[in-house]
C-alpha positions as CSV (number, residue, x, y, z in Angstrom):
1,X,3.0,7.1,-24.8
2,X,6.1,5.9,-22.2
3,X,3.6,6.6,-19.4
4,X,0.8,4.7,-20.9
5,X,2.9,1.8,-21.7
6,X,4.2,2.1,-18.1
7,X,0.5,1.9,-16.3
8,X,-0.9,-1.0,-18.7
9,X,2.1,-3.1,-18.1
10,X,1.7,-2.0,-14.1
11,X,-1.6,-2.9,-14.2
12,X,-1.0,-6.0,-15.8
13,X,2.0,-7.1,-13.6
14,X,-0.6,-6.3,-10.5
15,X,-3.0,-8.3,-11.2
16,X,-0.8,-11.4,-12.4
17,X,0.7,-11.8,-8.9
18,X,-2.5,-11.7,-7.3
19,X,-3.7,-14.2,-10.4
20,X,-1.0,-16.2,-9.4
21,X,-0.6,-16.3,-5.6
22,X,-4.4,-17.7,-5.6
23,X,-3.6,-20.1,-8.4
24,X,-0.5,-21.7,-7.6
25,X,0.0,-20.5,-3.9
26,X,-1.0,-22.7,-1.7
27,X,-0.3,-21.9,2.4
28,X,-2.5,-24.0,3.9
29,X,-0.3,-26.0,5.0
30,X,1.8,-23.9,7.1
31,X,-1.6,-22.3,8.5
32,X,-4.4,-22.9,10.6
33,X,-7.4,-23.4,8.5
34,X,-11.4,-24.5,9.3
35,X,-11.8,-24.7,5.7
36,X,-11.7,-23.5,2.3
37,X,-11.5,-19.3,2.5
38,X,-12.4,-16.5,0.8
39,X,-9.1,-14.9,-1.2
40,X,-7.7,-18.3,0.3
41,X,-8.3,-16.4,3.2
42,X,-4.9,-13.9,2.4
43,X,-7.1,-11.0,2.9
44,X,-6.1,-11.0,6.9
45,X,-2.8,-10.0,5.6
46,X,-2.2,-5.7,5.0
47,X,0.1,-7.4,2.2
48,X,-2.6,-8.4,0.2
49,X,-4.9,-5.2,1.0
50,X,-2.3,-3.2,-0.6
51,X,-1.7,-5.1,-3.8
52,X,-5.5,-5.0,-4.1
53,X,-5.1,-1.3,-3.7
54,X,-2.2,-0.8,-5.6
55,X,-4.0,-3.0,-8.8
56,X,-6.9,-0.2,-8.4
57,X,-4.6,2.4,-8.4
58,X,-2.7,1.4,-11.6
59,X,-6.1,1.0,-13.6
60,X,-7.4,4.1,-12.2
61,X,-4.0,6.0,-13.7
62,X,-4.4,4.3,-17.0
63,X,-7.7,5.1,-17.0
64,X,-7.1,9.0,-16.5
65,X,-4.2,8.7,-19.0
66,X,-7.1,6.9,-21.9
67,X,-10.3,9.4,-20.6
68,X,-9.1,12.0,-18.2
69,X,-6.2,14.4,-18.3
70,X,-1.8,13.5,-18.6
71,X,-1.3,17.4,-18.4
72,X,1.3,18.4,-15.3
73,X,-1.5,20.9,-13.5
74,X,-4.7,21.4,-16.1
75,X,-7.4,24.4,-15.1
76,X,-9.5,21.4,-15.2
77,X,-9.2,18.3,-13.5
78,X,-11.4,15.6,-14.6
79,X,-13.1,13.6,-11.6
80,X,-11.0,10.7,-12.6
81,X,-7.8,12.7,-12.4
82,X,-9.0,14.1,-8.9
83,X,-9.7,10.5,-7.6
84,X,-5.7,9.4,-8.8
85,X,-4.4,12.5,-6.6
86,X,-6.3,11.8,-4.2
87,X,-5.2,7.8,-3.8
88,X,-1.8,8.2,-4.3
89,X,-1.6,10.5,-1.6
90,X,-3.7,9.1,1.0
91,X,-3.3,5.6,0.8
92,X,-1.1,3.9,-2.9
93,X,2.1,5.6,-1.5
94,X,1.9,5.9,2.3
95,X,0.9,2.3,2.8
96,X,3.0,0.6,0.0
97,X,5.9,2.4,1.9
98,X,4.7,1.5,5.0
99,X,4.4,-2.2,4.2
100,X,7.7,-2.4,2.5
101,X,9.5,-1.1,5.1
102,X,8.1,-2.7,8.0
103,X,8.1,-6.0,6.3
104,X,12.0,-5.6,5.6
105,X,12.8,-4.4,8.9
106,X,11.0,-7.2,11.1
107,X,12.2,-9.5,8.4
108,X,15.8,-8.4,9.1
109,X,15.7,-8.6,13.0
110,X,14.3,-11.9,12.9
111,X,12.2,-13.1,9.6
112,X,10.7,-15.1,12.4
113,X,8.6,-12.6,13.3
114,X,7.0,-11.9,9.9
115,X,7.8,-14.7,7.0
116,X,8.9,-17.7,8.9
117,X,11.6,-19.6,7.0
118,X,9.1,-22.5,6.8
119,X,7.4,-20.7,4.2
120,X,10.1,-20.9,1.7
121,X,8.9,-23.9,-0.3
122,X,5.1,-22.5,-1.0
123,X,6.3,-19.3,-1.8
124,X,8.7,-17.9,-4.4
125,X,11.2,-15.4,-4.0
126,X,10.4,-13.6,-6.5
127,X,6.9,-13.3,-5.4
128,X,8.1,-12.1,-1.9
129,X,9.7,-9.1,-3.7
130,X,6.5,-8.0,-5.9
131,X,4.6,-8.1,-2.8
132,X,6.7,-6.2,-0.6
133,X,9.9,-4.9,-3.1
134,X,8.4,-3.8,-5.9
135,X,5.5,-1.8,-4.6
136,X,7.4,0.7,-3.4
137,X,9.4,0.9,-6.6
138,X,6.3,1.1,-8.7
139,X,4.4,3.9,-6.8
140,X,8.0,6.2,-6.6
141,X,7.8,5.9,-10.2
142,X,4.9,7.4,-10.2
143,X,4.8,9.7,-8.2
144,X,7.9,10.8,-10.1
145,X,6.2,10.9,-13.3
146,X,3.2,12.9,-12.2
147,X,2.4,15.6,-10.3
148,X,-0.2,14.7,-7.6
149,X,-2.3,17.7,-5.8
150,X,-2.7,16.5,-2.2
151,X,-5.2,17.6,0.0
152,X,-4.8,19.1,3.5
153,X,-2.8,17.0,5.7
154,X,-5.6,17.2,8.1
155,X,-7.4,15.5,5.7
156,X,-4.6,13.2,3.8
157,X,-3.4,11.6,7.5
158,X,-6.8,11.3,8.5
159,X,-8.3,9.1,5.4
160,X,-4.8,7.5,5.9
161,X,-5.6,6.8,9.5
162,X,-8.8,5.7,9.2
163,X,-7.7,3.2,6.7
164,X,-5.3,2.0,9.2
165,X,-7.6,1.3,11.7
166,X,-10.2,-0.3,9.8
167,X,-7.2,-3.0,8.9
168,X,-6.5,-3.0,13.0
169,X,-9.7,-3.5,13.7
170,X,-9.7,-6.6,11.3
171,X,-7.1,-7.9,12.7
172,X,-8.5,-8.1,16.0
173,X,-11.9,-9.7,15.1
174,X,-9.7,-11.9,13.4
175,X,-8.0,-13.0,16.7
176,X,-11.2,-13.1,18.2
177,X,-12.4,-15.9,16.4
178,X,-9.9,-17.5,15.8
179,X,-7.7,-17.1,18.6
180,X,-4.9,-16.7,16.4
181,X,-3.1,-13.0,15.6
182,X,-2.3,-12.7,11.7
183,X,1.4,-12.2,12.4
184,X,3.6,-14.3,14.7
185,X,5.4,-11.1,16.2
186,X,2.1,-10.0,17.9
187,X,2.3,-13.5,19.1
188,X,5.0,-12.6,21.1
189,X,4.2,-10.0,22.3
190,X,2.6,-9.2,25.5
191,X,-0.3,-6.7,25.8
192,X,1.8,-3.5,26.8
193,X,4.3,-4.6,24.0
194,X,1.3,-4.6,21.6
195,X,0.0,-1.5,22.4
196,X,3.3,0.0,22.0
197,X,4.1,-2.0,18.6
198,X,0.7,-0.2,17.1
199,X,1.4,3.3,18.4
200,X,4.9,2.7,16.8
201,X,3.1,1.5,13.4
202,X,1.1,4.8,13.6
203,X,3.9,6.9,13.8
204,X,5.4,5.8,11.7
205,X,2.4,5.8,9.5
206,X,2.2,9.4,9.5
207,X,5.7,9.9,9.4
208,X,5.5,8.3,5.8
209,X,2.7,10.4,4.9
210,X,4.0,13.3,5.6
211,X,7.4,12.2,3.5
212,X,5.2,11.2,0.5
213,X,4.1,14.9,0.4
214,X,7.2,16.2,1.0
215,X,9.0,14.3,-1.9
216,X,5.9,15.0,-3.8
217,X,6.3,19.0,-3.0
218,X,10.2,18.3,-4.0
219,X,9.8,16.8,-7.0
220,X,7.4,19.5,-8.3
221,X,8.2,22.5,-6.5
222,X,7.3,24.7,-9.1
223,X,3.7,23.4,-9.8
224,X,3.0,23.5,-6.2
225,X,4.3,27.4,-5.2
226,X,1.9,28.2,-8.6
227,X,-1.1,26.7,-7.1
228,X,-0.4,28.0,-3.5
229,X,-0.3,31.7,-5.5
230,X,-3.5,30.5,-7.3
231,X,-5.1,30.2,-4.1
232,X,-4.2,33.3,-2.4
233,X,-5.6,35.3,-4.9
């Protein structure tokens, strides 16, 4: 019942700030625009791509908690249940980590870089810290409460990767047309810096990855030697 309780009011809280930063958020101001957008045109940010994700995620594990399966390591596993592994490890935890950390650590060399200061009166504190506090918090919860079977990390790191680049990529037709890059540190930094400031971002991209399945294997050391057994035999 606690953990049902917990993803409903998750859920919930997800899709209120994203509710909310299109209702009553309004950038446009501070930003070059041709124009009303789509999303207000916030899906350039990997911010937003990651609440959208995390929103998903949430209902998906309500979802397998009302119509799939809450046991630690069923014989089973509903697809539903399957799915939920599957996006917590590849993407809800490696990414909301990733954008959590990166935002706080540009933001406390110079905020500059990442959130000018000029931003302040459009958008709330607190909605700051859902969007790049509160993720990670959420998605450690989880994976605290539930065991998650990853797959390979072959495969994990590679969906995880791919995901990665698809948002690069975006980023770059974005400057394209616009002649403008999405974050003002990539404004300021030359092409060499650039290339060095994404391999960076992918390091530490798998880095994070690989520490979301380690605290995952720590966590629930027991359940994972079991299944390891299972599949020798």
């Amino acid at each position: 019942m606690l953990a049902r309780i917990f993803y409903a009011a998750t859920t919930f809280y997800y899709f209120f700030v994203l509710w909310y930063d299109q209702m009553f958020v309004d950038l446009s101001i501070t930003q070059k625009s041709k124009g009303p957008e789509v999303f207000k045109g916030r899906l350039k940010f990997l911010t937003i791509w990651n609440m959208l994700l995390q929103a998903a995620f949430f209902t998906i594990c309500l979802l397998n908690n009302f119509i799939g399966t809450s046991e630690i390591n069923p014989k089973s596993k509903p697809f539903i249940r399957r799915i939920r592994d599957t996006v917590l490890a590849t993407l809800a935890l490696p990414l909301s980590l990733f954008v959590g950390l990166s935002f706080w650590s540009i933001y406390a060399i110079d905020r500059e870089l990442i959130f000018p200061k000029a931003l302040d009166p459009f958008f709330p504190v607190w909605l700051n810290h859902a969007m790049h506090t509160n993720i990670m918090i959420f998605v450690l919860i989880q994976t605290y409460m539930s065991y998650h079977e990853y797959p390979s990390r072959k495969v994990g790191v590679s969906l995880f990767m791919a995901f990665m680049a698809i948002y690069l990529v975006w980023i770059h037709i974005i400057h394209a047309q616009s002649g403008v890059w999405v974050y003002p540190i990539l404004e300021v930094l030359n092409f060499p810096l650039r290339l060095v400031f994404f391999g960076v971002a992918v390091c530490v991209g798998i880095f994070l990855y690989i520490l979301g399945e380690k605290l995952n294997k720590m966590l629930w050391r027991n359940i994972v030697e079991k299944n390891k057994r299972k599949k020798r035999n």
